[in-house]
C-alpha positions in Angstrom: 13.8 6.3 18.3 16.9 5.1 16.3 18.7 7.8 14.0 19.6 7.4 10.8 21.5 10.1 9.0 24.4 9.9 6.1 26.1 12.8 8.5 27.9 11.0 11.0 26.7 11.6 15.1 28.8 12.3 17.8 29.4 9.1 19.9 27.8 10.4 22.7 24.6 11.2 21.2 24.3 7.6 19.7 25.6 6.2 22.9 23.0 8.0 24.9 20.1 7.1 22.2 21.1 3.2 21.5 21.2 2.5 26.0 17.8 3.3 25.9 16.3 1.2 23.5 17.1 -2.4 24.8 15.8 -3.8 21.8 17.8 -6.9 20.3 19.8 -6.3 17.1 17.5 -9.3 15.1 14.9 -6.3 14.6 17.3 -5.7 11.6 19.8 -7.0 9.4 22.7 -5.2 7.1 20.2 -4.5 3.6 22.1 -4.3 0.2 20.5 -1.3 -2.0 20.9 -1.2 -5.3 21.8 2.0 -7.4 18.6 1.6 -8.8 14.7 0.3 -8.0 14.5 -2.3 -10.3 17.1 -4.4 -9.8 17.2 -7.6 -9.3 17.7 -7.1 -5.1 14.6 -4.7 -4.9 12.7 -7.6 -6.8 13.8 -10.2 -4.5 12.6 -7.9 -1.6 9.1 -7.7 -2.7 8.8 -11.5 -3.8 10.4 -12.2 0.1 8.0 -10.4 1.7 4.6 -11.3 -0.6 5.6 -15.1 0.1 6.3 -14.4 3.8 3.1 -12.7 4.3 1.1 -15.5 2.6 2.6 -17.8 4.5 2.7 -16.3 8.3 0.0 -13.5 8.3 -3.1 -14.6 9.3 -4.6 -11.3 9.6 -3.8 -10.6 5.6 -5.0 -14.0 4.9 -7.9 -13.0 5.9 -8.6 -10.7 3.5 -7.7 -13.7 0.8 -11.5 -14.8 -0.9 -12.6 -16.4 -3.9 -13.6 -12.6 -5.0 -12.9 -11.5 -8.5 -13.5 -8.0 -9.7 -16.4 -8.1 -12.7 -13.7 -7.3 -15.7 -9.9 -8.0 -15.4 -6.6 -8.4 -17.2 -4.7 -11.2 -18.1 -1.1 -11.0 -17.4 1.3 -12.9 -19.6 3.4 -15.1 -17.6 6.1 -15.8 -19.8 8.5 -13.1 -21.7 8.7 -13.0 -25.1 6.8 -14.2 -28.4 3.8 -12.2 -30.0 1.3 -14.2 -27.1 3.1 -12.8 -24.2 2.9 -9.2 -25.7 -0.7 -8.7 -25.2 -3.5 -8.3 -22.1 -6.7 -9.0 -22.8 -9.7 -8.2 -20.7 -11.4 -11.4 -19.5 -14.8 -11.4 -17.5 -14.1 -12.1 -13.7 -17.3 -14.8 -13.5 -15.2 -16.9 -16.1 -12.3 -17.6 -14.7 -10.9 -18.3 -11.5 -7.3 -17.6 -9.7 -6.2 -14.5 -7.5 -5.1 -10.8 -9.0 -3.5 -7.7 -8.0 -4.8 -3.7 -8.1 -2.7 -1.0 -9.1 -3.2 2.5 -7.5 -1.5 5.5 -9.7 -2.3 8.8 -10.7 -3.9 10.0 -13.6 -2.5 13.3 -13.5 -2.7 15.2 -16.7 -0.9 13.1 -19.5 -3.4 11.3 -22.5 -5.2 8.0 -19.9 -5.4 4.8 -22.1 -9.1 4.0 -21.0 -11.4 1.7 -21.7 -14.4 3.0 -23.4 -17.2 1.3 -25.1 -16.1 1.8 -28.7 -12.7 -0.2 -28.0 -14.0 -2.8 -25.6 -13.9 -5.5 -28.2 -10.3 -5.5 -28.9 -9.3 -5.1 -25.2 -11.2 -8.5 -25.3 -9.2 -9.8 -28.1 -6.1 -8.4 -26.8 -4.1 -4.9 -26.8 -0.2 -5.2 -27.3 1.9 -4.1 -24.3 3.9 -1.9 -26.4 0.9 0.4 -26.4 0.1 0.6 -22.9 1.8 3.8 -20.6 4.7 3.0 -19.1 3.0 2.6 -15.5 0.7 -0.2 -16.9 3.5 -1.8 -18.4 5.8 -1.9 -15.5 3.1 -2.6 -13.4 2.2 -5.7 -15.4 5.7 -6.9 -15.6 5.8 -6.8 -11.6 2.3 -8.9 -11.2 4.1 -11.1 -13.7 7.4 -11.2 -11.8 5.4 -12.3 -8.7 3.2 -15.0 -10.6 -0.3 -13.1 -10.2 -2.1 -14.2 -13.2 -4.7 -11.5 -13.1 -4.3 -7.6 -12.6 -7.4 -5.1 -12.4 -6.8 -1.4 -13.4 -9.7 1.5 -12.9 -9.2 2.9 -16.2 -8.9 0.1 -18.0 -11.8 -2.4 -16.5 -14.2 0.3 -15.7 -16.2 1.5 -19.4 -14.8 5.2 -18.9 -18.0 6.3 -20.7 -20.7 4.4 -19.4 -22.3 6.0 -16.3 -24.1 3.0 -15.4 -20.9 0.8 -15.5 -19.2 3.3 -13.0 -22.3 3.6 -10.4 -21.9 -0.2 -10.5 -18.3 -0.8 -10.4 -17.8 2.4 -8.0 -20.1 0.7 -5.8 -18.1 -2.7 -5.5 -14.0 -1.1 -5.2 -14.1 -1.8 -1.5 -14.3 -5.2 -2.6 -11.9 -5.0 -5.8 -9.3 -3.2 -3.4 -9.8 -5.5 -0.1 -9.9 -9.0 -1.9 -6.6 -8.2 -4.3 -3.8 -10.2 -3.4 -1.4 -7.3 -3.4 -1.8 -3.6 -4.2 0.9 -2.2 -6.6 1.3 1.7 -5.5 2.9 4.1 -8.0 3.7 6.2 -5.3 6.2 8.9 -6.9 4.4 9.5 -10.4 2.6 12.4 -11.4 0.9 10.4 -14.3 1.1 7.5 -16.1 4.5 8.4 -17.8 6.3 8.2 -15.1 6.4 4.8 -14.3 7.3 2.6 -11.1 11.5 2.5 -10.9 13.7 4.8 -10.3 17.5 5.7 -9.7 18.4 6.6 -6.6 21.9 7.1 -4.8 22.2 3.8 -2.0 24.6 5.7 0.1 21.6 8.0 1.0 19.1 5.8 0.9 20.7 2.9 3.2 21.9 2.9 6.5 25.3 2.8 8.5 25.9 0.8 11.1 26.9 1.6 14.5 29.8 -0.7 16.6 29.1 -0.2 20.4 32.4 -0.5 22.8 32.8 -4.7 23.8 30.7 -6.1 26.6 27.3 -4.3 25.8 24.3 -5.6 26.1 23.1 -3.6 22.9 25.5 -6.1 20.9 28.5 -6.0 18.4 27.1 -3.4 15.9 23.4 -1.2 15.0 22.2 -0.4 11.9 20.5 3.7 12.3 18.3 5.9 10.2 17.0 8.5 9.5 14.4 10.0 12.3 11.6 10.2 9.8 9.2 7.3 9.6 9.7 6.9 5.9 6.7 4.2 5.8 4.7 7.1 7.1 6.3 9.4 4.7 4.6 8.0 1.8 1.7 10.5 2.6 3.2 12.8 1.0 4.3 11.2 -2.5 2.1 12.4 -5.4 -0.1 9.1 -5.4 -1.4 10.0 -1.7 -2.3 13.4 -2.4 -4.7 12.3 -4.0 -8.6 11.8 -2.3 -9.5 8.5 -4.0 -6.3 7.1 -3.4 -6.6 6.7 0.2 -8.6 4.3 0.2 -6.8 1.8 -1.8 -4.2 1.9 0.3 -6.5 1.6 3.1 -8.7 -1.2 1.5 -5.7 -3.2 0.5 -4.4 -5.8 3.1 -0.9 -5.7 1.3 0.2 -2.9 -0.6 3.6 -2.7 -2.8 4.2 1.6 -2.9 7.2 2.3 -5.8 8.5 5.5 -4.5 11.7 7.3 -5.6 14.3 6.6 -2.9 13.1 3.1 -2.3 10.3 0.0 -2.3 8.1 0.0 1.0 6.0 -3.3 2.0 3.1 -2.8 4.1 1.1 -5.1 4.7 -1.6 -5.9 8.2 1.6 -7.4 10.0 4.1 -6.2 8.5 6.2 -3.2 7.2 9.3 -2.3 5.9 11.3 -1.1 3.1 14.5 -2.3 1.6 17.1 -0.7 3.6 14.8 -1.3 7.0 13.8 -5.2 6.6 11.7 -5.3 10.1 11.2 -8.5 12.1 7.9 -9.3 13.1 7.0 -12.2 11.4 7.3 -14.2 14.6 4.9 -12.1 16.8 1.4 -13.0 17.0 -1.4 -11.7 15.1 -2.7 -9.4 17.3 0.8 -7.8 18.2 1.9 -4.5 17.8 2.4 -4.9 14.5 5.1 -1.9 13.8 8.0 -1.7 14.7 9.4 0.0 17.7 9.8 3.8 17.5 6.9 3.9 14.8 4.3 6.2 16.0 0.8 5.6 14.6 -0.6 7.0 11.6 -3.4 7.2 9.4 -2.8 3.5 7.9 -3.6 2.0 11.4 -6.8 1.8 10.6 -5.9 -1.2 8.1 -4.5 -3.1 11.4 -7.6 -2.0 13.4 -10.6 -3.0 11.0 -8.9 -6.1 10.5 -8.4 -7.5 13.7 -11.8 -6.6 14.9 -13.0 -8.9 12.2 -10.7 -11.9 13.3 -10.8 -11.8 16.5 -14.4 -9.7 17.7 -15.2 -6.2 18.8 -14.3 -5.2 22.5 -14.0 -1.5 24.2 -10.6 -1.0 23.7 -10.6 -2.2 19.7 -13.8 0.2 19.3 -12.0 2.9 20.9 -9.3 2.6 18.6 -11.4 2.5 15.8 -12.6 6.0 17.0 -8.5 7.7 17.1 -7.9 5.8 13.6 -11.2 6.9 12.1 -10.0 10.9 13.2 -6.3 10.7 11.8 -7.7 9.0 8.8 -10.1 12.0 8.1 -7.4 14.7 9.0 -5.0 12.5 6.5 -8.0 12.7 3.8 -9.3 16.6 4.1 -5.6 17.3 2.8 -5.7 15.3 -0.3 -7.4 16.7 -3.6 -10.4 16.0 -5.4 -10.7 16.1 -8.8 -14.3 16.7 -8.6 -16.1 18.0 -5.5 -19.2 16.0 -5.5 -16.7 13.2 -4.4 -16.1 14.0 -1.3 -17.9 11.5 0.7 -18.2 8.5 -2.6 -14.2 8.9 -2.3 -13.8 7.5 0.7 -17.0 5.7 1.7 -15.0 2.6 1.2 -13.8 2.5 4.5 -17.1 4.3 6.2 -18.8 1.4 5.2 -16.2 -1.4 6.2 -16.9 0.7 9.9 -20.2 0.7 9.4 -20.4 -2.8 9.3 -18.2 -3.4 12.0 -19.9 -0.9 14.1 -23.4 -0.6 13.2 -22.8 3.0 13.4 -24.3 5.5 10.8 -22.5 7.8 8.9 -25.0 10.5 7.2 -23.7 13.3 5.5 -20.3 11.8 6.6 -20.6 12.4 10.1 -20.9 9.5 12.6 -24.5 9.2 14.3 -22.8 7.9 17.9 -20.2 10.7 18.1 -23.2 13.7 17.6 -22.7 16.7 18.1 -19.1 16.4 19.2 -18.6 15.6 16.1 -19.4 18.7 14.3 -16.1 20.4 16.7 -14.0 20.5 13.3 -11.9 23.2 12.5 -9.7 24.4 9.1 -5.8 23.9 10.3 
């Protein structure tokens, strides 16, 4: 495991921990962190890694359909002038091109919703300047990146209209699974809180290491922090949340804003802006972290995925098994607005396994794995 911290080591514990990893130096290269998450750097990073992943992943490109969610926004593309300053909701069957999702809380600040009183002038077009400051950022990034489409819950699902949620409830799998990226607020409470931050780069980035001349480790190493910050992101205040999981699950790419940094993950691929991994030249069904990662939750992303490229087989179903058990010990911590959502929340994903299975999940327990599956217990 490399080590980052901003306290310096003792030589002898880095020289011990570096001769045992006899991993080349390309994994990583020296990052430049800005002071704050929205400058022009952290933008480039996303951009990079969005048109790297379209371009090399064929695993995420699978996920890429002609799909559009029933209702969207429309994302201005240019800056400036009273047409760029509104969104306006267009109907999915009428138009064509590819969108993003964003994932955020709703926390306890007044929601701009859609409802059925103002759906006509979301149709004609609402002004930026009245949107939370999580929309707006969130639209300005879809922008950034060229997406011409974004699709909010709150604000393409009629909020009061209890036939249009059992339908579109039903179909988020999809709206989540086909998006072209996944924008995560990932450190807001609520929609005030928006996407960027400030942030001090001397904490956030690493130092780099010079080993003695001669070594086979190389003329320098860059170290971190012994904390799997991708992993991490579980507990930001978007991933406490129940229904959230499964967006980020769903989602074959997925942007998360969080407070110290940007993190890409993505079916190949992760990595933040002070750890820029390099895996784009391994193939698709590599290990597709990199070393000293241990598995998580999100593996199940990886899993699903590349039994749906490449075919079921023992060892992918026995996988599926471990994933499907840190996914549910990663969900029973999260919180629920509403109880009765405790199995709607997150049958998302049961019914992507399901399909790949042809396993049954009733009363969210899986029919192949009874009774041993009923051997829980409250940590």
């Amino acid at each position: 495991m490399y080590v980052f911290s901003s306290r310096p080591a003792r030589p002898s514990q880095l020289t011990s921990s570096l001769a045992a990893q006899q991993s080349p130096l390309e994994w990583l290269r020296q990052p430049r962190i800005g002071t704050s998450t929205r400058s022009v750097a952290s933008h480039s990073f996303i951009k990079a890694k969005l048109r790297s992943c379209i371009a090399n992943h064929t695993l995420c490109a699978a996920a890429d359909s002609g799909f559009l969610p029933t209702r969207m926004l429309s994302v201005p593309q240019a800056e400036g002038g009273s047409a760029a300053a509104a969104i306006r909701l267009v109907n999915g069957r009428n138009v064509t091109g590819k969108y993003a999702t964003l994932s955020h809380c709703w926390g306890q600040a007044p929601i701009c919703r859609l409802l059925t009183a103002n759906q006509a002038d979301f149709e004609r077009g609402v002004l930026l300047t009245t949107l939370p400051t999580t929309f707006r950022q969130a639209i300005g990034v879809v922008r950034f990146l060229g997406i011409p489409y974004i699709w909010i819950d709150s604000l393409c699902i009629v909020q009061d209209s209890a036939a249009d949620w059992e339908v579109e409830s039903a179909a988020m799998a999809k709206v989540y699974g086909h998006a072209l990226v996944n924008i995560a607020a990932a450190s807001s409470s609520d929609l005030r809180g928006g996407l960027f931050f400030d942030r001090d780069p001397d904490v956030v980035q690493p130092f780099t290491v010079y080993t003695p001349g001669g070594s086979t480790l190389g003329e320098g190493w860059y170290t971190w922090e012994d904390d799997n910050r991708w992993s991490r992101l579980g507990e930001e205040p978007l991933h406490r949340r129940g229904w959230v999981l499964q967006e980020r699950l769903l989602s074959p790419r997925t942007i998360h804003f969080a407070k110290s940094e940007i993190v890409w993950h993505c079916l190949q691929d992760v990595g933040s802006e002070s750890i820029l991994t390099r895996i784009l030249d391994h193939p698709a069904d590599a290990a597709p972290c990199p070393a000293g990662q241990m598995p998580d939750y999100t593996d199940i992303r990886t899993t699903t995925a590349e039994i749906l490229t490449m075919g079921m087989t023992p060892g992918r179903r026995a996988q599926l098994g471990r994933d499907w058990m840190r996914l549910i010990a990663q969900y029973t911590k999260c919180g629920l607005t509403k109880g009765d959502d405790k199995l709607v929340a997150v049958f998302g994903i049961a019914d992507r396994v399901e399909r790949l299975t042809g396993d049954r999940y009733p009363a969210g327990l899986w029919r192949s794995q009874m009774p041993s599956c009923l051997l829980w217990l409250v940590s």
